[in-house]
DOFI-81227 format. One record per atom (N, C-alpha, C, O): residue in three letters; x, y, z. Coordinates in steps of 0.05 Angstrom, whole numbers, padded with zeros to 5 digits, always signed. Example, Ala and Ser with C-alpha at 12.3 -4.5 7.8 and 13.67 -1.06 7.14 Angstrom:
ala+00264-00114+00156
ala+00246-00090+00156
ala+00264-00066+00156
ala+00285-00066+00169
ser+00257-00045+00142
ser+00273-00021+00143
ser+00258+00001+00157
ser+00268+00023+00161
***
This chain:
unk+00552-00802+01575
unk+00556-00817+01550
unk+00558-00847+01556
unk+00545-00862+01542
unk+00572-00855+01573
unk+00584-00885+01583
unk+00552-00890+01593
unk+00544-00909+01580
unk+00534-00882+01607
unk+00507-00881+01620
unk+00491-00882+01591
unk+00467-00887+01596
unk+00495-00881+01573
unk+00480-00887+01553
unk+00475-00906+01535
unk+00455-00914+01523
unk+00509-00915+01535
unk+00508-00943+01530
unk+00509-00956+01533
unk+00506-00975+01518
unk+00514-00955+01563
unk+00503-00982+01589
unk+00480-00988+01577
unk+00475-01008+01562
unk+00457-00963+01586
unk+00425-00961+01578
unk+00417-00984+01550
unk+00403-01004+01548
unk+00434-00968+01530
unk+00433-00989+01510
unk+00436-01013+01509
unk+00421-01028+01497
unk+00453-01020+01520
unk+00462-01050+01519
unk+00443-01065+01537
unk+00437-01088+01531
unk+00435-01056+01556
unk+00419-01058+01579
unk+00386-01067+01566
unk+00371-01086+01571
unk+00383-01042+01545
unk+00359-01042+01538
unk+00353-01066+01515
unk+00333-01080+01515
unk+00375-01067+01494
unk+00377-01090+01478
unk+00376-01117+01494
unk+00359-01134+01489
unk+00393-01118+01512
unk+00385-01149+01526
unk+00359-01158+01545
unk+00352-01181+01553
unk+00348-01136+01547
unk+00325-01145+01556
unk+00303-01155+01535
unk+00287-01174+01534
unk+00311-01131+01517
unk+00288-01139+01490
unk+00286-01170+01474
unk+00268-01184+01464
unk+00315-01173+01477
unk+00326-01204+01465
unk+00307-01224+01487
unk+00294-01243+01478
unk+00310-01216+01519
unk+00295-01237+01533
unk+00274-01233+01530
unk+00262-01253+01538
unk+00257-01215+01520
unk+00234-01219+01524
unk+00224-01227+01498
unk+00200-01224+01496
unk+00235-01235+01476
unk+00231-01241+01447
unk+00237-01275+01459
unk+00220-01292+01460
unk+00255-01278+01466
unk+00269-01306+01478
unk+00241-01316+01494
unk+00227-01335+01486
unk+00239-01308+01505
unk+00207-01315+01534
unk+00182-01318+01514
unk+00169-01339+01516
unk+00175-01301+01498
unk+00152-01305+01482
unk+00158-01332+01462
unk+00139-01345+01452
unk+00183-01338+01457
unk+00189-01353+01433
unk+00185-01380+01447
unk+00171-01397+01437
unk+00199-01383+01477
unk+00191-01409+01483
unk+00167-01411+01501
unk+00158-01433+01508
unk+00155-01383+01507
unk+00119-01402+01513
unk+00111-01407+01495
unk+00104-01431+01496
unk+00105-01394+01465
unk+00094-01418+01443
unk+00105-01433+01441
unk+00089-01450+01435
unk+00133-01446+01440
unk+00150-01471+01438
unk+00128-01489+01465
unk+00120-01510+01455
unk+00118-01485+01490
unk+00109-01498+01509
unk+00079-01501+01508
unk+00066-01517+01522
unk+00068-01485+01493
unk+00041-01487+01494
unk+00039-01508+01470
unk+00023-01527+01470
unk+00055-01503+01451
unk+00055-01521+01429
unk+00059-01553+01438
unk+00042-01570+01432
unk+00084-01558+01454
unk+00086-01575+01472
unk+00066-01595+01483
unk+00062-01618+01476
unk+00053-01579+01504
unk+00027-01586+01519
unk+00000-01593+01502
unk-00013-01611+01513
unk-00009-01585+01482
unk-00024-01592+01455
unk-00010-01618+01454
unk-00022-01638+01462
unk+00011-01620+01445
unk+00020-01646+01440
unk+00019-01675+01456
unk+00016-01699+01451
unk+00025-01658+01477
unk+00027-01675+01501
unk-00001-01688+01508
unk-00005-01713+01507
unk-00021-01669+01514
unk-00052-01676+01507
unk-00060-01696+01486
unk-00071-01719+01488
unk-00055-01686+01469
unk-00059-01710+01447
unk-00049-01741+01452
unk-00063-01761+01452
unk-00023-01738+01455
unk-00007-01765+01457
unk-00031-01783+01493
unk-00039-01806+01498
unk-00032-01762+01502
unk-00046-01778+01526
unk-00077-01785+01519
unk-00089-01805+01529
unk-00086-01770+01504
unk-00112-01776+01496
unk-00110-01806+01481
unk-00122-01826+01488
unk-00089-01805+01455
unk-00087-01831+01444
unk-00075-01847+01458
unk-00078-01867+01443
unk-00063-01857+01479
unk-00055-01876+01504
unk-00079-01883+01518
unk-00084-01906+01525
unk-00097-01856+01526
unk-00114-01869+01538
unk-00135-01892+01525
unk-00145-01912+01535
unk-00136-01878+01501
unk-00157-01901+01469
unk-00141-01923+01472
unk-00153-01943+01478
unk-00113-01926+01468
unk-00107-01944+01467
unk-00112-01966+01490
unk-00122-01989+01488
unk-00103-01955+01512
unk-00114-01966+01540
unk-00140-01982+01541
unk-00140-02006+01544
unk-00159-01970+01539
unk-00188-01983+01536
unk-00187-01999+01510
unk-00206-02014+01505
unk-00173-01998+01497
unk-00184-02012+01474
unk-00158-02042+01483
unk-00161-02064+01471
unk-00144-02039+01496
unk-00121-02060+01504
unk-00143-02073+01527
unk-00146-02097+01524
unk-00157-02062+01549
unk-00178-02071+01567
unk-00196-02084+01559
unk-00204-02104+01572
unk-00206-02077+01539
unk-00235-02082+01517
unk-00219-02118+01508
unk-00228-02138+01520
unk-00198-02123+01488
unk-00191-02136+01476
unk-00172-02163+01503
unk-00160-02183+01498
unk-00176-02152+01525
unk-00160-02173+01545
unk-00188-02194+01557
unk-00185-02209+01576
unk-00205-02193+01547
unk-00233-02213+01550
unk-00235-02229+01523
unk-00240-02224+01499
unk-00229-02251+01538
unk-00239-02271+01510
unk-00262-02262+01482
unk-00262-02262+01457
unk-00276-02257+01501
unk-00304-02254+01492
unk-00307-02237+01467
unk-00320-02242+01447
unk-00289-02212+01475
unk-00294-02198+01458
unk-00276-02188+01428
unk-00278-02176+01407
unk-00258-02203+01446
unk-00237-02214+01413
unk-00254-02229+01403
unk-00269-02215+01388
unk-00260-02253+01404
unk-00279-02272+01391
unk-00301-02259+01377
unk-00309-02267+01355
unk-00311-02236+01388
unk-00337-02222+01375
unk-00318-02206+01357
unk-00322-02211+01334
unk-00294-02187+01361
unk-00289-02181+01340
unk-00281-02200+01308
unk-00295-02196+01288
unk-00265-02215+01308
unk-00258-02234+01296
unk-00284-02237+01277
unk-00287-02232+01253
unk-00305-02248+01298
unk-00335-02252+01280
unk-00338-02229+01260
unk-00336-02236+01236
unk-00342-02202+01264
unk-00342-02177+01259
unk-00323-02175+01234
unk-00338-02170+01216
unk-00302-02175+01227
unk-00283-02175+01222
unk-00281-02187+01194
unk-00280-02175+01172
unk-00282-02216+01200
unk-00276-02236+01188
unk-00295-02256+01169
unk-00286-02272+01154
unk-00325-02252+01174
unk-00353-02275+01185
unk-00341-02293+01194
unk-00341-02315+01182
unk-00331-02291+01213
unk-00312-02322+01218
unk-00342-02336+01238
unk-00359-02320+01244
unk-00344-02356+01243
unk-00370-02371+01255
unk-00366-02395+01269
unk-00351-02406+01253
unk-00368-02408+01285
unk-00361-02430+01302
unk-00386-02452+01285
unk-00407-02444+01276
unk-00378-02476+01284
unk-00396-02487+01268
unk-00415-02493+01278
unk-00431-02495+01259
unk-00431-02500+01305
unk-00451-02493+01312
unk-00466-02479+01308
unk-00489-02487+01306
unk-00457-02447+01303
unk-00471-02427+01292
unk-00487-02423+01259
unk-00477-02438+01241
unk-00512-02403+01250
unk-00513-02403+01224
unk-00501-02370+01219
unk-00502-02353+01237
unk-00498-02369+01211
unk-00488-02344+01191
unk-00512-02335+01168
unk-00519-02352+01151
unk-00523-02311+01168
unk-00531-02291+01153
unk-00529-02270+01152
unk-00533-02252+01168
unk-00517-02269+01122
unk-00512-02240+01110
unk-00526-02225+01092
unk-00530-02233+01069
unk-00537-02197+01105
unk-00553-02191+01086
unk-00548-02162+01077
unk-00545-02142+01090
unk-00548-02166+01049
unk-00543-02146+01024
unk-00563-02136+01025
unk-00585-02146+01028
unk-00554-02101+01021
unk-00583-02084+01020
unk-00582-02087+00989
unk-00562-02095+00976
unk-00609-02080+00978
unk-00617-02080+00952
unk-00594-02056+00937
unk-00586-02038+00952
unk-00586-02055+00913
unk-00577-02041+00897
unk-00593-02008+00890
unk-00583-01986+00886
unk-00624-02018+00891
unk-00634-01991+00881
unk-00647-01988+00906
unk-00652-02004+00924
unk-00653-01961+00902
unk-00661-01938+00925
unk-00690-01930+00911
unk-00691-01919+00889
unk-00712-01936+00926
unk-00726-01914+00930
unk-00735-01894+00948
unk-00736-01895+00972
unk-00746-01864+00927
unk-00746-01843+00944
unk-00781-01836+00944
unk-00790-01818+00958
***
């Protein structure tokens, strides 16, 4: 009888860990998805912090951006037509 409810109690706490173990590998896999992500956007950000540490290419964005133009330069902007043909 005492051998039975050892068993029991025995058998309940294992079940609890292994409900416990399943609950936090999806808690970790969920994690790691995350974690991926966040490094993926660090790394964008990275190159795009690399990209923007050259004069050059701030200045081209800015142009891009803004029509901003050094007065030297001419500037044209061109509007596509309103109608479409098919």
């Amino acid at each position: 009888m005492l051998l039975a409810v050892v068993f029991v109690f025995l058998s309940f706490g294992i079940y609890n860990l292994v409900v416990e173990k399943k609950d936090l590998s999806k808690e970790i896999s969920d994690l790691k998805a995350t974690l991926n992500n966040y490094e993926k956007e660090n790394n964008n950000l990275n190159s795009k912090i690399e990209y923007f540490n050259h004069p050059e290419n701030l200045l081209k964005e800015l142009k891009s951006q803004s029509n901003y133009r050094n007065p030297s330069e001419k500037l044209i902007i061109i509007v596509p037509s309103s109608t479409q043909s098919r």
